[in-house]
C-alpha positions as CSV (number, residue, x, y, z in Angstrom):
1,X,112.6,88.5,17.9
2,X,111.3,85.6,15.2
3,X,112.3,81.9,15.8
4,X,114.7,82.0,13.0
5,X,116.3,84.9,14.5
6,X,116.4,83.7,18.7
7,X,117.5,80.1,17.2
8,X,121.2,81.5,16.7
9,X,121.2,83.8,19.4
10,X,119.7,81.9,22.5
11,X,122.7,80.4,22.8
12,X,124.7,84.0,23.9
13,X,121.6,84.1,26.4
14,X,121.3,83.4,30.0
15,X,119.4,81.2,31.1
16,X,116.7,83.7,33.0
17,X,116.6,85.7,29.8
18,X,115.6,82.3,28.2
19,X,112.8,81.6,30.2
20,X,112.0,85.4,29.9
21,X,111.4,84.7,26.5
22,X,109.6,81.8,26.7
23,X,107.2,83.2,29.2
24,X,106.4,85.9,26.6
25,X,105.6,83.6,24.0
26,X,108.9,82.0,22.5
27,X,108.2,78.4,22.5
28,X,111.3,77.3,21.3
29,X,113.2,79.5,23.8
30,X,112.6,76.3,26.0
31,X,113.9,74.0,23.7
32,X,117.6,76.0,24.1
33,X,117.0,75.4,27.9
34,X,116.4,71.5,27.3
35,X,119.7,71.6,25.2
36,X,121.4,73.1,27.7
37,X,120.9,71.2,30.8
38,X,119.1,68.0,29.3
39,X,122.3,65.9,29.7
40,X,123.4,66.9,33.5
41,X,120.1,65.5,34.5
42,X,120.1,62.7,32.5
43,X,123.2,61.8,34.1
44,X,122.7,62.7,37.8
45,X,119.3,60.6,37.4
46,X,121.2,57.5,36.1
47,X,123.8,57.8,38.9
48,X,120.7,58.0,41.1
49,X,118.2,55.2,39.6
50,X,121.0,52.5,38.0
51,X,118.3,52.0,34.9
52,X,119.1,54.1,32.0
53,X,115.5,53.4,30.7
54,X,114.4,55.3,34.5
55,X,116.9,57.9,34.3
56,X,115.7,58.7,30.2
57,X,112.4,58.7,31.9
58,X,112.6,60.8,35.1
59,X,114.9,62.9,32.7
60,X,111.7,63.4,30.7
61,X,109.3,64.2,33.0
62,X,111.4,66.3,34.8
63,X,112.0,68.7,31.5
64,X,108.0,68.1,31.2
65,X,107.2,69.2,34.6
66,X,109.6,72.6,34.3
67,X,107.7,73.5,31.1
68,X,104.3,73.4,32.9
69,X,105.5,74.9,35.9
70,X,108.0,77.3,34.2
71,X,105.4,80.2,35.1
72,X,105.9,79.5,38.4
73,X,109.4,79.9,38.8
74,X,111.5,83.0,40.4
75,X,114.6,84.2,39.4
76,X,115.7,84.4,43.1
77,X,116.9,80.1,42.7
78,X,119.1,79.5,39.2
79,X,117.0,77.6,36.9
80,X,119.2,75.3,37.4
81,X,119.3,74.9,40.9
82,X,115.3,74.8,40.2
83,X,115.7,71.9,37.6
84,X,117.8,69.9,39.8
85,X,115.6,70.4,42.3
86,X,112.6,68.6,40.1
87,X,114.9,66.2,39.5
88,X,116.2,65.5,42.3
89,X,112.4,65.1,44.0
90,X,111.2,62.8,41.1
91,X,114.2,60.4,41.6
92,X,113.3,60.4,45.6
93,X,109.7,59.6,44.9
94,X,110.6,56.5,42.4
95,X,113.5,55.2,44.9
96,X,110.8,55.7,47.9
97,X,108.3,53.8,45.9
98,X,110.5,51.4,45.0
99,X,112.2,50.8,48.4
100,X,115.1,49.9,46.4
101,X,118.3,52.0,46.0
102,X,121.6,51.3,43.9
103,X,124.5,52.9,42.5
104,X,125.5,53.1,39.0
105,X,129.0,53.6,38.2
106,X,130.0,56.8,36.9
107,X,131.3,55.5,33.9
108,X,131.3,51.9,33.3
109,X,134.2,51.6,31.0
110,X,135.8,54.7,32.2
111,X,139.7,53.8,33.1
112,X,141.5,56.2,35.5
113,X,145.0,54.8,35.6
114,X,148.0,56.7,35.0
115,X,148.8,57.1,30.7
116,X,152.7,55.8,31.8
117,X,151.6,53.6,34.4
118,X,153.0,49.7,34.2
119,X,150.3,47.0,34.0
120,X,151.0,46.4,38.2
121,X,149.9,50.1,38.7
122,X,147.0,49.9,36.0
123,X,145.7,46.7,37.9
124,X,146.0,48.7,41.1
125,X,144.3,51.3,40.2
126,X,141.5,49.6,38.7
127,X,141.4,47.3,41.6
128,X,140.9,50.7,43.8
129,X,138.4,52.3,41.5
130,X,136.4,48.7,41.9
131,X,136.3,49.4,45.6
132,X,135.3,52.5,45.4
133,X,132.0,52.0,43.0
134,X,131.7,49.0,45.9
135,X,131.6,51.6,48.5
136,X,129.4,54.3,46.7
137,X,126.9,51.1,46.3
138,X,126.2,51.1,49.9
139,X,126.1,54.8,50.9
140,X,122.7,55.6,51.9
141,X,121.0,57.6,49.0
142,X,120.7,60.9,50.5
143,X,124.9,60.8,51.2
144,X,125.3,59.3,47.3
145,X,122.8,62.4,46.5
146,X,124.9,64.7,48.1
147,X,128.5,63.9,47.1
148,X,127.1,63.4,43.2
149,X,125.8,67.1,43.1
150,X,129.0,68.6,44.9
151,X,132.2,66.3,43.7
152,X,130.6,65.5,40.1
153,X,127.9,68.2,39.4
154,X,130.3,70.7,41.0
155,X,127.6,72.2,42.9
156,X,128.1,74.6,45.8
157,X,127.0,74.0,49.4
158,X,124.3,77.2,48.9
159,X,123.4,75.1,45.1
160,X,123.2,71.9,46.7
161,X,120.7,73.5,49.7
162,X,118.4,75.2,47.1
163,X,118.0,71.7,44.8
164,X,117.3,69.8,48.6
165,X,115.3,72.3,50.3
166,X,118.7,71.9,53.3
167,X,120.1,74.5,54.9
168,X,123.6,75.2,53.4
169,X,125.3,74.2,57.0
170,X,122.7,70.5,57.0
171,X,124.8,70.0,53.6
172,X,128.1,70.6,54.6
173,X,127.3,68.4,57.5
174,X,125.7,65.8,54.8
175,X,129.0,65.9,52.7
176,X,130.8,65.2,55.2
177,X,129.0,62.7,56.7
178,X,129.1,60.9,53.2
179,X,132.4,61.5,53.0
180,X,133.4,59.5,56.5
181,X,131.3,56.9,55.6
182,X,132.7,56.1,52.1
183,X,135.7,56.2,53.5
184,X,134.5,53.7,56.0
185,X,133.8,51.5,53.7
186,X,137.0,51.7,51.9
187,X,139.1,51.3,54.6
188,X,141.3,48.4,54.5
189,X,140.7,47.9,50.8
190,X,142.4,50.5,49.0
């Protein structure tokens, strides 16, 4: 299959039939798995460091690192899962460097309230939503990790243990863990 012809149909292509290509010499078929997946990174690293500059750059080297070890990889772990995983381990080693961990809000100008909502429940709700982001803040980073890949990334337990290296039962015990303790944090305030 030429370039001109993969470029249109990578897209209908899994992503282990991707790197399948790649691995026998389409270049660009790793260019469709950047496109694909570039973005989730990119934003489960900025929730993780709180420096878009960091998160662009972890997001980087994490793409960089799965292209040279791309050969590596086995089809038993999504290539997903695997990217996360690279991820995940790069933003670990900078906070662990750094001593230093912070939240970033999901979205910073993201409103939640209700569309027919009165201005007394639209001030509630952002009060809660405040709160919240206060409470993710102070979660240890290994319960922030956690709860980002399963109630954001939509990760399962078994998805969430592969990208760790946990057992699927240390996660579930993790997540709910995390869980208790943001709610902890918020209680009294919401």
């Amino acid at each position: 299959m030429g370039n001109s012809e993969a470029c249109g149909s990578w897209r209908q292509l899994q992503d282990h039939e991707c790197v399948a290509l790649f691995l026998s010499g389409e270049q660009a078929a790793f260019a469709e798995l950047v496109r694909r997946h570039q973005n989730r990174v990119f934003r489960f690293l900025l929730r993780m460091m709180g420096c878009r500059e960091e998160a662009l750059e972890l997001t980087q080297d994490t793409m960089l690192k799965a292209f040279r070890s791309l050969p590596g990889w086995r089809p038993d772990a999504t290539f997903s899962t695997w990217l996360f995983r690279i991820a995940s381990n790069a933003a670990t080693d900078r906070l662990r460097r750094k001593k230093v961990v912070k939240y970033v809000p999901i979205e910073e100008h993201m409103d939640f309230p209700d569309p027919a909502a009165g201005p007394e429940e639209e001030l509630q709700s952002a009060q809660r939503y405040r709160i919240l982001e206060a409470a993710l803040q102070r979660l240890q980073a290994d319960y922030r990790q956690v709860l980002l890949l399963r109630e954001l990334e939509g990760m399962s337990y078994a998805e969430i243990g592969d990208v760790l290296g946990l057992r699927e039962g240390t996660v579930k015990s993790r997540i709910a863990r995390a869980r208790q303790a943001l709610l902890e944090a918020c209680k009294g305030k919401i």
